[in-house]
C-alpha positions in Angstrom: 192.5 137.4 56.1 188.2 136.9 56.7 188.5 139.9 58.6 189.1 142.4 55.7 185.6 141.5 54.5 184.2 142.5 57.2 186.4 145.0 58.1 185.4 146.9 54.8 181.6 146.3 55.2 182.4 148.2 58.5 184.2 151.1 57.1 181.1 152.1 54.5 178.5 154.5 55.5 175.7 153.0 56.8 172.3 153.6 54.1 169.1 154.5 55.4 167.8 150.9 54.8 171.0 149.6 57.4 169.8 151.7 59.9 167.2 150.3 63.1 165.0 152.9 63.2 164.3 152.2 59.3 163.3 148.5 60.0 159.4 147.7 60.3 159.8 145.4 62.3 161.4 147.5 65.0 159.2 149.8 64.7 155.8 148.1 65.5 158.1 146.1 68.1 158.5 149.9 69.7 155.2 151.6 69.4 153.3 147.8 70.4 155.3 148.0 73.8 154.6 151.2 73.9 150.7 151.2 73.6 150.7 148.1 75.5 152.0 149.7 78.4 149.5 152.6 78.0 146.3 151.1 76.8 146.8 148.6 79.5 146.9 150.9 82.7 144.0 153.1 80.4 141.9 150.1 80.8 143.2 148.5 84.0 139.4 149.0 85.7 137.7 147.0 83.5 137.7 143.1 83.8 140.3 141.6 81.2 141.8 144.6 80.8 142.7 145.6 76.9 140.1 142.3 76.1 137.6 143.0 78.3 137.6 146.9 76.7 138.1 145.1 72.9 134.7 143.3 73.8 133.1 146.1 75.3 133.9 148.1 71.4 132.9 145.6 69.6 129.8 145.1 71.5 129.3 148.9 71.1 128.4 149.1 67.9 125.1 148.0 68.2 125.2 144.7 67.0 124.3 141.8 69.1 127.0 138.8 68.0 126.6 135.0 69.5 129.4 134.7 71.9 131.5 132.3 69.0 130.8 135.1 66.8 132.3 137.9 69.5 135.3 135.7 69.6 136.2 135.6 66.1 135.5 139.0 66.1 138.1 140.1 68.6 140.3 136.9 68.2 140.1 135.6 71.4 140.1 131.5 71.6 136.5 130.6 72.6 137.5 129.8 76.1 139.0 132.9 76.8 136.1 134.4 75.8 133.5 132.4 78.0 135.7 133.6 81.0 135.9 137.0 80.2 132.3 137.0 79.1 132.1 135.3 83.0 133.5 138.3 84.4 132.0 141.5 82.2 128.8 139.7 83.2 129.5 139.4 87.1 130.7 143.5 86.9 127.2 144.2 84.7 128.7 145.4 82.0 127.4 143.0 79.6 124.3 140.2 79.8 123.9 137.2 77.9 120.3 135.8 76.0 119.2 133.0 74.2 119.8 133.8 70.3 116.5 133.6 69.1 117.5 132.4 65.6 119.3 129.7 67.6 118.4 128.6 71.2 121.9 126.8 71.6 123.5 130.0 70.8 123.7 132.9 73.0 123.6 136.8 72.2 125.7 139.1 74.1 124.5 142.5 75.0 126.3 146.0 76.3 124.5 147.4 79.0 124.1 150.9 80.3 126.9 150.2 83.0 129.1 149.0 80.1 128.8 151.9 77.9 129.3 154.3 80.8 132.6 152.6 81.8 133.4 152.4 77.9 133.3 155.9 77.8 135.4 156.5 81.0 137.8 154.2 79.2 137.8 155.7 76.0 138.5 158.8 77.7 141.5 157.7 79.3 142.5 155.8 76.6 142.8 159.0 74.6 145.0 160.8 77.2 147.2 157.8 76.5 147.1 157.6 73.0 147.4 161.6 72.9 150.8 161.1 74.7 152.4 158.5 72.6 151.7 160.4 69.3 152.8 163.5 70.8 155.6 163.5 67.7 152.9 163.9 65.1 150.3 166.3 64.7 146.4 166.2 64.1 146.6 165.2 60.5 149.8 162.8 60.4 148.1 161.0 63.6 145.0 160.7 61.7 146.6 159.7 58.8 148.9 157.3 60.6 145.3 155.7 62.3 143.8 155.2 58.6 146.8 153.7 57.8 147.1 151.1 60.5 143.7 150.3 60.6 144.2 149.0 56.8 147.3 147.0 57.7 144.8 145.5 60.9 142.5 144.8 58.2 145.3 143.1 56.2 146.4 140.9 59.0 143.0 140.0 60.4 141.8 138.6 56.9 145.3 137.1 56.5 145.0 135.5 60.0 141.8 133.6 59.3 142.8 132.6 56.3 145.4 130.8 57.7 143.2 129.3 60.7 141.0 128.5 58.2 143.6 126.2 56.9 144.3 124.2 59.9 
């Protein structure tokens, strides 16, 4: 007699909350794969891919970060970055300098070749994007970019708290 238990739990309408498509977790599962798949072949010319085009952004906004400093930045483990930094370097999309606040520390630097295929990427990054939020308009899209960008913000100063704990 377990069964009627269950057998009753089975029998009630399902809420809102029961159902998958209500479950956050789904959700970012879905639209992650999603973007993954999209961003990736968006940005499948540059080297690294999705990191190499994370670097590249970062690097864009003018400022001229230490290569440890680039890492943390993007979260990328500090070998990772050397590598990719390697690469990015070899294509001349970026160049590295002594830091001349600290001569062990080096500076990396967009170049002219690394904007332009920044914008190319951007570009086909928002053909992508444009598909996958087809479903919402201009301003739920926008809104939905604010929003995520504050749960990023969230997770990122969560995230080094907890390395910071190690």
């Amino acid at each position: 007699m377990t069964t009627s238990r269950s057998s009753a739990a089975r029998s009630e309408p399902a809420t809102a909350l029961d159902r998958l498509d209500s479950d956050l977790g789904w959700s970012i599962r879905m639209v992650s794969t999603a973007f993954r798949r999209v961003a990736t072949a968006a940005v499948e010319d540059l080297p690294g891919g999705p990191r190499g085009y994370l670097v590249l952004v970062a690097l864009a906004s003018g400022e001229t970060p230490s290569q440890l400093a680039l890492a943390q930045q993007v979260h990328l483990d500090r070998t990772v970055m050397t590598y990719l930094l390697d690469d990015l370097e070899s294509d001349g999309l970026i160049t590295r300098r002594p830091d001349p606040r600290d001569r062990r520390a080096r500076q990396v630097v967009i170049t002219d070749e690394g904007r332009a295929r920044l914008q190319r990427a951007r570009e086909a990054l928002e053909v992508a994007e444009g598909r996958l939020l087809s479903a919402l308009g201009d301003d739920d899209a926008d809104q939905l970019r604010r929003l995520l960008a504050r749960v990023a913000h969230a997770a990122q100063r969560e995230a080094l708290l907890t390395d910071e704990d190690c």
